[in-house]
N, C-alpha and C positions, 0 to 999 in steps of 0.2 A: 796646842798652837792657837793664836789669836789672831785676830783679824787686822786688814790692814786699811790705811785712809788710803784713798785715791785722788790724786789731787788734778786740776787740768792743767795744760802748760803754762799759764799764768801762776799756779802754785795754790787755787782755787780750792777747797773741795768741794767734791761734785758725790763719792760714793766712800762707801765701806765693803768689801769685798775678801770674800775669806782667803786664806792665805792661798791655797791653792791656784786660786780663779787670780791674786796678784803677781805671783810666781810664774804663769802661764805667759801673762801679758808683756811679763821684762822678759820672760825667753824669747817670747817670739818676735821681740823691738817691740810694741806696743807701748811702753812704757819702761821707766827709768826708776831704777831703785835709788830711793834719798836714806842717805846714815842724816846723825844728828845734827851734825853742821850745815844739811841739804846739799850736800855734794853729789850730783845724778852719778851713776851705773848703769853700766847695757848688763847683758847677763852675766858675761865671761869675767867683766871687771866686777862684781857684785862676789862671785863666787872665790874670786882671789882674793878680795879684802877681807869680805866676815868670815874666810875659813879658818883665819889664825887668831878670831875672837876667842875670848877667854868666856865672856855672856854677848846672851842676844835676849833682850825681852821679851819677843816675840818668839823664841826657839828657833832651834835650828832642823834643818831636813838632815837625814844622814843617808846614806848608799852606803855601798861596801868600800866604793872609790871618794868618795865626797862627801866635807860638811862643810856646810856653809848656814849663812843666818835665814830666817824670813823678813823680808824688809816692813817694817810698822807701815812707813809712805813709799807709796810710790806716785809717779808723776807721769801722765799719759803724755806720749810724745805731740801726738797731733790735735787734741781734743779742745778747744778751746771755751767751749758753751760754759753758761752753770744752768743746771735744771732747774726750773721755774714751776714749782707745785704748789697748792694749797695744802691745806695741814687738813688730814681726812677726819671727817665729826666721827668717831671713835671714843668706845668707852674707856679703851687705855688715854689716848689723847683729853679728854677730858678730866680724868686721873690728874696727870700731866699737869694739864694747864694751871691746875686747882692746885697744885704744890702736894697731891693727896692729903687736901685736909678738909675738912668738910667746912661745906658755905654755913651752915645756920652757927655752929658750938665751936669751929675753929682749930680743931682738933687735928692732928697727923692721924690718920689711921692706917696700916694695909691695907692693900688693894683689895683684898678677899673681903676686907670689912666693912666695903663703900658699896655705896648705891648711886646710880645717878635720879636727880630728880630733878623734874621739870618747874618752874618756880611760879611759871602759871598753868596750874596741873592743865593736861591735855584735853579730858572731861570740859573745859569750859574752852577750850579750843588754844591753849597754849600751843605751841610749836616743836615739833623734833629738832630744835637749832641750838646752835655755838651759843646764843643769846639768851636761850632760856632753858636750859640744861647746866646744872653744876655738881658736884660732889658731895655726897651726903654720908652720915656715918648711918646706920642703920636706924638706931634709938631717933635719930633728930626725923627719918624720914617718915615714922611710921606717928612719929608726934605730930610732924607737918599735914601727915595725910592728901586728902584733896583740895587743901585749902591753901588759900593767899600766904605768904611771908606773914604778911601786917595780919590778915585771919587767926594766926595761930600765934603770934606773940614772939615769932622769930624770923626777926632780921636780919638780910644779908650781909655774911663779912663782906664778900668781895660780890662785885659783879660780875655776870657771866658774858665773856666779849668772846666772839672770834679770834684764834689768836693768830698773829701776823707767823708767816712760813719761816722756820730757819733750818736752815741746813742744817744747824748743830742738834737740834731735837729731834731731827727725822735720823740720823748717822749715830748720835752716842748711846751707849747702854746704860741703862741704869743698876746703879746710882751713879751720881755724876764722878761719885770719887771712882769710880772704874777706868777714866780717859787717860790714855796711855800718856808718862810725859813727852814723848816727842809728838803729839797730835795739838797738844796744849796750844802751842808756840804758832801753830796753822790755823787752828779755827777762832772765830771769835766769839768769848767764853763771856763777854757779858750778854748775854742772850740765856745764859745756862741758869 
């Protein structure tokens, strides 16, 4: 089973929450299950339309007495907020931001195969920050060592910024091609 968007009642997203913890929330009114066209559902009407699906992308629950779909969206009845976070300095997040490819050679690598490194090593009083922290493949970092960019003869692809908060980076899985088609059409995907 897969996980479902949560949208607020503007139609917002706000979470991602696993099927079960979505399923809860339209039983007990909390929220409204959306099909593709965003047609809202309370429980009982949710349970009578996806029982005579043929597919559900998200699969279906079964009992001995019922099946029915799990809804991809659903949309919280009363919720109206969107959560306002910063994006936490994390070495997945810096992964991330960097596209996983490393600042000095430009490369795509695996995660297993990065380093982060700081670009004015810390030794001379560099920062643990969004600003001076980027993605390194191993070979560039141990050439870089404790020295300058410009000290060691490699210069940064990209620069290393804070990156501004999106809801779509903190909610989708990676790889991006994982995003379910009906979440597509909800989030906005130039951010991704």
């Amino acid at each position: 089973m897969s996980r479902t968007l949560v949208l607020n009642r503007s139609f917002r997203a706000v979470a991602v929450a696993d099927w079960q913890r979505a399923l809860t929330l339209v039983y007990m009114g909390l929220a409204e299950a959306l099909d593709e066209a965003l047609t809202p559902y309370d429980f009982p009407a949710w349970v009578a339309a996806s029982s005579n699906w043929v597919e559900a992308p998200a699969g279906f629950v079964r009992s001995p007495n019922l099946r029915f779909a799990v809804p991809e969206v659903i949309r919280l009845v009363r919720y109206d907020r969107v959560p306002h976070r910063e994006v936490a300095f994390t070495r997945h997040n810096v992964f991330a931001r960097d596209g996983r490819r490393c600042a000095y050679c430009g490369r795509r690598k695996p995660t297993e195969e990065l380093d982060l490194d700081h670009v004015i090593p810390r030794s001379r009083g560099g920062p643990h920050a969004w600003t001076n922290v980027v993605a390194s493949c191993r070979p560039c970092n141990l050439k870089k060592a404790d020295k300058l960019p410009e000290e060691a003869g490699m210069p940064l692809k990209v620069r290393p910024v804070k990156p501004r908060w999106t809801l779509l980076g903190s909610l989708i899985p990676h790889p991006r091609t994982d995003i379910p088609a009906s979440w597509k059409k909800l989030l906005d995907l130039a951010d991704a």
